[in-house]
C-alpha positions in Angstrom: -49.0 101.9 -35.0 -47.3 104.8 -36.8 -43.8 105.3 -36.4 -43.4 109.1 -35.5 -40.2 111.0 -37.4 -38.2 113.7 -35.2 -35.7 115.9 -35.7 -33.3 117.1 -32.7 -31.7 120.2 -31.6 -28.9 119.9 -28.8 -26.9 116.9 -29.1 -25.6 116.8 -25.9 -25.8 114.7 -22.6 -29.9 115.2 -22.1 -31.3 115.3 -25.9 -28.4 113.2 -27.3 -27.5 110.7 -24.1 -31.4 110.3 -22.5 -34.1 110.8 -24.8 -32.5 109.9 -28.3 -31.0 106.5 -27.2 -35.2 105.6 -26.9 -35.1 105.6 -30.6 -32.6 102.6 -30.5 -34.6 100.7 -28.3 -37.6 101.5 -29.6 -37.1 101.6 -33.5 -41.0 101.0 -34.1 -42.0 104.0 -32.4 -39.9 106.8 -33.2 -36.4 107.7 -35.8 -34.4 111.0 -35.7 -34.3 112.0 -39.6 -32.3 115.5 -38.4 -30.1 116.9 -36.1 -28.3 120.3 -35.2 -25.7 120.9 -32.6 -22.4 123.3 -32.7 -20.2 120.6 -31.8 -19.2 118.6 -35.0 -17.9 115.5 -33.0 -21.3 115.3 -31.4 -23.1 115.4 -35.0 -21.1 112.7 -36.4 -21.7 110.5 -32.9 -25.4 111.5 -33.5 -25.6 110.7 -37.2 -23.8 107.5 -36.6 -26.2 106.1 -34.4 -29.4 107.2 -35.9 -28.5 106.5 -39.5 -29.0 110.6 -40.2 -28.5 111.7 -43.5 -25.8 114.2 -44.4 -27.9 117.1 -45.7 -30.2 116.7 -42.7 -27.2 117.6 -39.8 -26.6 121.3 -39.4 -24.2 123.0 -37.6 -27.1 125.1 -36.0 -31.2 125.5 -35.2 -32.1 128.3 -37.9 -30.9 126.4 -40.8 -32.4 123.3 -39.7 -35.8 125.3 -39.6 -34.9 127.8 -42.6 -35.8 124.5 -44.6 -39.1 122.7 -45.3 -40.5 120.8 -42.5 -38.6 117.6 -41.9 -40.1 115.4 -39.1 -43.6 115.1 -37.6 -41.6 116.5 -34.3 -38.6 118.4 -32.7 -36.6 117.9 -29.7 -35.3 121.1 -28.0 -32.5 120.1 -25.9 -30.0 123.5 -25.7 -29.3 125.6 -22.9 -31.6 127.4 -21.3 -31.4 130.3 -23.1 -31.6 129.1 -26.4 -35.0 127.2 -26.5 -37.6 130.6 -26.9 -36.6 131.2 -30.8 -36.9 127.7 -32.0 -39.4 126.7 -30.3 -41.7 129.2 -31.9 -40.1 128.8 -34.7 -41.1 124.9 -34.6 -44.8 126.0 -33.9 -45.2 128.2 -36.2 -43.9 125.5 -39.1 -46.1 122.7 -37.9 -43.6 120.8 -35.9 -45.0 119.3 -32.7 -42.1 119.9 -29.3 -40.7 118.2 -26.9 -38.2 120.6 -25.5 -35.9 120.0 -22.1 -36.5 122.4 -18.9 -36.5 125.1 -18.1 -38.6 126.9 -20.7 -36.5 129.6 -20.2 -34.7 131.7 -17.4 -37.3 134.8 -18.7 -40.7 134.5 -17.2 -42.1 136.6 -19.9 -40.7 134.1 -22.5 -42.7 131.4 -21.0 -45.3 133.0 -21.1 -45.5 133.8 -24.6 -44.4 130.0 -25.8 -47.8 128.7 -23.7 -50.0 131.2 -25.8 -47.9 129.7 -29.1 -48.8 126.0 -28.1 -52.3 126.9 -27.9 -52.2 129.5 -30.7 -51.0 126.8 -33.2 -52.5 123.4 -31.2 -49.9 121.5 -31.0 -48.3 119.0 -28.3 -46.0 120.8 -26.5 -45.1 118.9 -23.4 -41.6 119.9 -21.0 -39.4 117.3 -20.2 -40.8 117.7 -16.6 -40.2 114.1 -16.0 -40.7 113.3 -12.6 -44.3 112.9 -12.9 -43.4 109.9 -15.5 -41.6 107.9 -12.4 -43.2 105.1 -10.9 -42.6 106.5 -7.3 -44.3 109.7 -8.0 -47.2 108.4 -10.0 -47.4 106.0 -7.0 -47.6 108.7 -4.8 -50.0 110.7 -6.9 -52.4 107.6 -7.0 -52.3 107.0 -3.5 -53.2 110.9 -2.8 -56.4 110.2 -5.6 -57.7 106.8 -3.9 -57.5 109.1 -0.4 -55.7 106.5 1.7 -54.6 109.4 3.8 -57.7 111.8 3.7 -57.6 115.0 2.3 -54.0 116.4 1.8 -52.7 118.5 4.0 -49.5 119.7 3.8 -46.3 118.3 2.1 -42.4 118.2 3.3 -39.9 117.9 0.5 -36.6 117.9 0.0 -34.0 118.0 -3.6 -30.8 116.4 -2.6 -28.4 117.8 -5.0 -25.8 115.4 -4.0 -22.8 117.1 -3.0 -20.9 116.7 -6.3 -23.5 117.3 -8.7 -23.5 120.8 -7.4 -19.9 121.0 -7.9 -20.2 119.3 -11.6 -23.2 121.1 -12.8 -23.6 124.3 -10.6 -20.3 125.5 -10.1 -18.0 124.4 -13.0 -20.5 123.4 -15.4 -23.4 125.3 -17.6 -25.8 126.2 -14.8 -23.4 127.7 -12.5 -23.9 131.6 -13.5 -27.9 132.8 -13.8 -27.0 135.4 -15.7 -26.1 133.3 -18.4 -28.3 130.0 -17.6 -31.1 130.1 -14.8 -31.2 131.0 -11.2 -31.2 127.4 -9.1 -34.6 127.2 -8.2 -35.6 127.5 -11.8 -32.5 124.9 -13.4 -32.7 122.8 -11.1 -35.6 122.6 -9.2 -38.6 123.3 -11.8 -39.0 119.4 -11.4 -40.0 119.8 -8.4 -42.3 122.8 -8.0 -43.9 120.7 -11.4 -44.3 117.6 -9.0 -45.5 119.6 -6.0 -48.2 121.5 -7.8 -49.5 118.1 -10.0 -49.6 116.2 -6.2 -51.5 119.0 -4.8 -53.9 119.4 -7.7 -54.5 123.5 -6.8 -53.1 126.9 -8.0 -50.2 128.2 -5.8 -51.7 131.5 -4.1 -48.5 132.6 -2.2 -44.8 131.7 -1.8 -41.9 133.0 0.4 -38.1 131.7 0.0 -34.6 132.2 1.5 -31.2 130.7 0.6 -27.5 131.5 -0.3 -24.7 131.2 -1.9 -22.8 129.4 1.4 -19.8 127.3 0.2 -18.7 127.1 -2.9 -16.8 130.7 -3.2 -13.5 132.1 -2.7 -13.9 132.8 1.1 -14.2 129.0 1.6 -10.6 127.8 -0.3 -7.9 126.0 1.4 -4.8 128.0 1.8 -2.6 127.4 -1.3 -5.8 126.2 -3.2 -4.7 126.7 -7.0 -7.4 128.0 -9.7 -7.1 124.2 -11.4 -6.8 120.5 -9.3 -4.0 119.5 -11.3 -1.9 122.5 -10.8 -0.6 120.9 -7.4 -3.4 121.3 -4.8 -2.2 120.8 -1.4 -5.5 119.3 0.0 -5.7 116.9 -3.1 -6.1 113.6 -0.5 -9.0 115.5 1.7 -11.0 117.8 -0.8 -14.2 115.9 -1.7 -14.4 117.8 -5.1 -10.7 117.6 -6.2 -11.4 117.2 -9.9 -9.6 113.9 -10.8 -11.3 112.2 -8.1 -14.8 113.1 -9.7 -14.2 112.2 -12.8 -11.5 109.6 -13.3 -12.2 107.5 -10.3 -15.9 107.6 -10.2 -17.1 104.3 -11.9 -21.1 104.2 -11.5 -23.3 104.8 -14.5 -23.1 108.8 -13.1 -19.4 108.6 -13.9 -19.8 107.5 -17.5 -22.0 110.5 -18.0 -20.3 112.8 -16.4 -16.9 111.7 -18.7 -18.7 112.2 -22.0 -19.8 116.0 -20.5 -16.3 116.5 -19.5 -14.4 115.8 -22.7 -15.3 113.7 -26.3 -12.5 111.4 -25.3 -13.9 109.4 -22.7 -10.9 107.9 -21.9 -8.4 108.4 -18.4 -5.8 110.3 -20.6 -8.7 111.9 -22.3 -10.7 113.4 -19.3 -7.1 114.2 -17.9 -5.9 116.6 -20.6 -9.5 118.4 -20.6 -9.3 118.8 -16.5 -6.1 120.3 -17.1 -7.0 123.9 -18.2 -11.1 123.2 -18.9 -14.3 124.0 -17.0 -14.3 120.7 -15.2 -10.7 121.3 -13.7 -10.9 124.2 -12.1 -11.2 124.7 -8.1 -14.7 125.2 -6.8 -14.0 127.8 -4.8 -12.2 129.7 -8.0 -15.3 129.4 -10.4 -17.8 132.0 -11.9 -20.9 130.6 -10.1 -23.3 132.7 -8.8 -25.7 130.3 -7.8 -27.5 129.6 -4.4 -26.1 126.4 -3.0 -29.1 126.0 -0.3 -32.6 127.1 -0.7 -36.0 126.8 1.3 -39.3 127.8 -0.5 -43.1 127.8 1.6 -46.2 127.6 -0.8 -49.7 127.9 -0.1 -52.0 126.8 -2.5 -55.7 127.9 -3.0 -56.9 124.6 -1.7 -55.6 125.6 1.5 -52.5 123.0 1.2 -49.0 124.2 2.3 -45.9 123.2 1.2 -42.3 123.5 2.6 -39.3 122.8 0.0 -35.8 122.1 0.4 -33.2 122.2 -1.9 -29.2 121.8 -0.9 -25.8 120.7 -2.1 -24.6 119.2 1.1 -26.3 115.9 0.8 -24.0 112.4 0.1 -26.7 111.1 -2.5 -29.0 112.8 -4.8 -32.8 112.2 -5.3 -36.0 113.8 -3.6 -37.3 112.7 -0.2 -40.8 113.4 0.7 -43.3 113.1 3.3 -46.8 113.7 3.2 -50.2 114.8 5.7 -53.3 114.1 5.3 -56.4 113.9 7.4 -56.5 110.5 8.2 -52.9 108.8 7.2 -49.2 110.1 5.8 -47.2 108.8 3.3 -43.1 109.0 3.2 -41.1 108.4 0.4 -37.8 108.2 -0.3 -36.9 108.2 -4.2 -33.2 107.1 -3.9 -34.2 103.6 -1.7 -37.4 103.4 -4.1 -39.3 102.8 -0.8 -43.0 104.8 -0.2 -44.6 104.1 3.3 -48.3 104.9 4.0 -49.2 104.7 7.4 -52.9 105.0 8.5 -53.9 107.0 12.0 -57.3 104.6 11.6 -55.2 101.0 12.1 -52.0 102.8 12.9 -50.4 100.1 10.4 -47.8 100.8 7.8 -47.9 99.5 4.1 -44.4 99.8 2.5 -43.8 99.8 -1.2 -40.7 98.8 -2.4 -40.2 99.8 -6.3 -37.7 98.2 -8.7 -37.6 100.4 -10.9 -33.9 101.5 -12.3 -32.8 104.7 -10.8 -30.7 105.7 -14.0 -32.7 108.3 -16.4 -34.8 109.9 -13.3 -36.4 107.2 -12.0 -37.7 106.0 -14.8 -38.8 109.6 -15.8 -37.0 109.8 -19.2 -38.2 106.7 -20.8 -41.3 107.6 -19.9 -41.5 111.1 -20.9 -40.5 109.9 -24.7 -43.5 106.9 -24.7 -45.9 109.3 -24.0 -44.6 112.5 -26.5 -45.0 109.7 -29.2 -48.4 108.6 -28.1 -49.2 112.4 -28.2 -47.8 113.2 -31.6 -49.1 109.9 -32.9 -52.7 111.4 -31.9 -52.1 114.8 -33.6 -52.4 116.4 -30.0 -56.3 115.1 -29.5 -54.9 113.1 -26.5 -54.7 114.0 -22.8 -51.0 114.1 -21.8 -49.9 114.4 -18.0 -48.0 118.1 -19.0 -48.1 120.5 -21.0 -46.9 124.0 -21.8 -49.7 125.9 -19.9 -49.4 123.8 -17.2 -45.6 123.9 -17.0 -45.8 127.6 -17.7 -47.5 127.4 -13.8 -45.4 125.9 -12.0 -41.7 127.7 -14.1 -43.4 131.1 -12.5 -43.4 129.3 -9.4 -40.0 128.8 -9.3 -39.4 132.4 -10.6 -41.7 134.2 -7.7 -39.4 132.4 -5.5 -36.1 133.6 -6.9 -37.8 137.0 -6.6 -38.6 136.4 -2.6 -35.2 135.3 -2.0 -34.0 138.8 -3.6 -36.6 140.8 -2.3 -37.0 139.6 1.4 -41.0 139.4 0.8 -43.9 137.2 0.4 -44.8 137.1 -3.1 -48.5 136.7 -4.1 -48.8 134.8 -7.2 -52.1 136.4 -8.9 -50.3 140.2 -8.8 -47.2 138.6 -9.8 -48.6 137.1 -12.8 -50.9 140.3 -13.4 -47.7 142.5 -13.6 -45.9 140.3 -16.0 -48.9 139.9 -18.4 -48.9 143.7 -18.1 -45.2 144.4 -18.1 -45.3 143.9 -22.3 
């Protein structure tokens, strides 16, 4: 089998921490060759572990791509609002693209790249990795083999876990939509991906409502100071005093969260970056704009409706679901690994207990790379489970529903899409 070459832009805790590290454990399969990030320290961390040359790390995307092409594919792992540009750039000089979601926070920019992947046929699959899990594909082949009868209608829930929100949505990159995404787009484009895939339809109409509830000045302890560390007098009680997320936290979600937090991983390290960084400050002293609870209702054109949750205020994170059909109903709980199926013929319950690792979605990321190989390998001739035009669906999803939540109306997905095609 041909070993695929890639080249990766964003170094950082999703391109450089979850999908490069498959390259290590799976040297036969795929090698990075190039790399550009703006953080130096993360380059040489990079190049040291992938064997990268020296005149193939770049302190940014356009030089990489100013050159000649240097890999049969390209990773695009930046903020949101940094992936439109290089990835057509990447099309347009051959490359095939794996990039990391969102597409971007513009619905007219997705639009445009799904017109590029099929303008210039190549794979161009979105790291919507949930439908690379063993408990959704599970789900999905349960729904196919019609153990419960014709689907229905779908419950599902997005626990954010309480201090995710806090780490990623308040103090970190995703807590302002003016300069990343709204939250229904950053962080829950997995799961209008997962909910369209299960229902196998269009989505005809959506409606949503949520807030920003908590996490804002109003909601700060008396005496609350603008950093942790700058003698917080609720420091014992406050469930997101800063130290306590970072230093003390020691599950495999700690380590990550230490190398996000500062380049010295160390206690003294993370300390001296919660002193006066991003990570440090109070959450109810931030920037974010950000809804911290959201519900969105879906109808799709095979008459299926859907009701989504998404909120902060959970203890763990994952997605719980439960699901109606005709004739049975399956509930599944991602975090326990557990899927029940119960059948309204013998009223009897089947339980599925997976053991898969959580870490890396599930699964999700691991699998997400296997198959972007297996799809650059084949020049784009194989079927992959995603895709840019079918991600491009399910992104305006998410943005019809930021736009109901704004708008206090019912959006209808055919005129939205109309009026953005005709917006240009």
């Amino acid at each position: 089998m041909k070993k695929i070459t890639a080249a990766l832009i964003g170094a950082g805790q999703r391109g450089g921490g979850a999908y490069a590290p498959y390259a290590l454990q799976h040297p036969d399969d795929i090698q990075f060759v190039a790399v550009a990030d703006i953080d130096p320290e993360r380059i040489e961390r990079f190049q040291k572990d992938h064997g990268v040359l020296n005149e193939n790390c770049y302190l940014n995307w356009e030089d990489l791509l100013a050159g000649p092409k240097l890999a049969d594919a390209i990773l695009i792992c930046t903020q949101d609002k940094m992936h439109y540009e290089p990835a057509l750039k990447a099309l347009e000089k051959g490359y095939h693209v794996l990039m990391e979601k969102p597409m971007s926070p513009d619905p007219r920019e997705c639009l445009v790249m799904g017109e590029y992947a099929e303008k210039y046929n190549r794979v161009f699959s979105i790291c919507h990795v949930l439908r690379y899990t063993d408990f959704f594909s599970t789900i999905k082949q349960i729904i196919t083999e019609g153990k419960i009868g014709k689907l229905v209608s779908i419950q599902h829930t997005e626990n954010v876990e309480h201090r995710h929100q806090a780490h990623s949505f308040v103090r970190g990159n995703w807590s302002d939509s003016e300069v990343s995404s709204p939250m229904i787009l950053a962080k829950s484009c997995h799961d209008m991906d997962i909910l369209q895939w299960l229902v196998d339809a269009d989505c005809t109409k959506v409606s949503s409502f949520g807030s920003l509830t908590h996490f804002r000045k109003e909601s700060a302890p008396e005496g609350a100071p603008k950093y942790c560390l700058d003698g917080c007098p609720v420091q014992d009680s406050c469930p997101y005093y800063a130290p306590k997320m970072y230093i003390e936290r020691d599950d495999w979600v700690g380590e990550v969260l230490r190398t996000v937090v500062s380049n010295d991983t160390s206690d003294e390290g993370v300390l001296r970056a919660l002193k006066s960084g991003p990570y440090g400050r109070c959450v109810y002293h931030c920037d974010n704009n950000v809804v911290d609870h959201q519900v969105v209702n879906m109808e799709f054109a095979n008459e299926v409706t859907v009701a989504f949750t998404m909120s902060a205020f959970t203890y763990e994170g994952g997605r719980s679901v439960k699901l109606m059909g005709t004739h049975g109903q399956i509930r599944g709980d991602m975090e326990k690994n557990v899927i029940e199926v119960t059948s309204f013929v013998t009223r009897e319950t089947e339980t599925i207990t997976l053991d898969t690792d959580l870490a890396g979605h599930g699964g999700g990321d691991t699998g997400i790379m296997s198959d972007f190989v297996r799809l650059v390998r084949s020049d784009g001739k194989e079927e992959g489970l995603t895709g840019a035009g079918i991600s491009v669906k399910s992104h305006l999803i998410a943005f019809a529903a930021e736009k109901s939540r704004l708008e206090s109306r019912v959006i209808l997905m055919a005129d939205y899409i109309n009026e953005l095609k005709n917006s240009n």
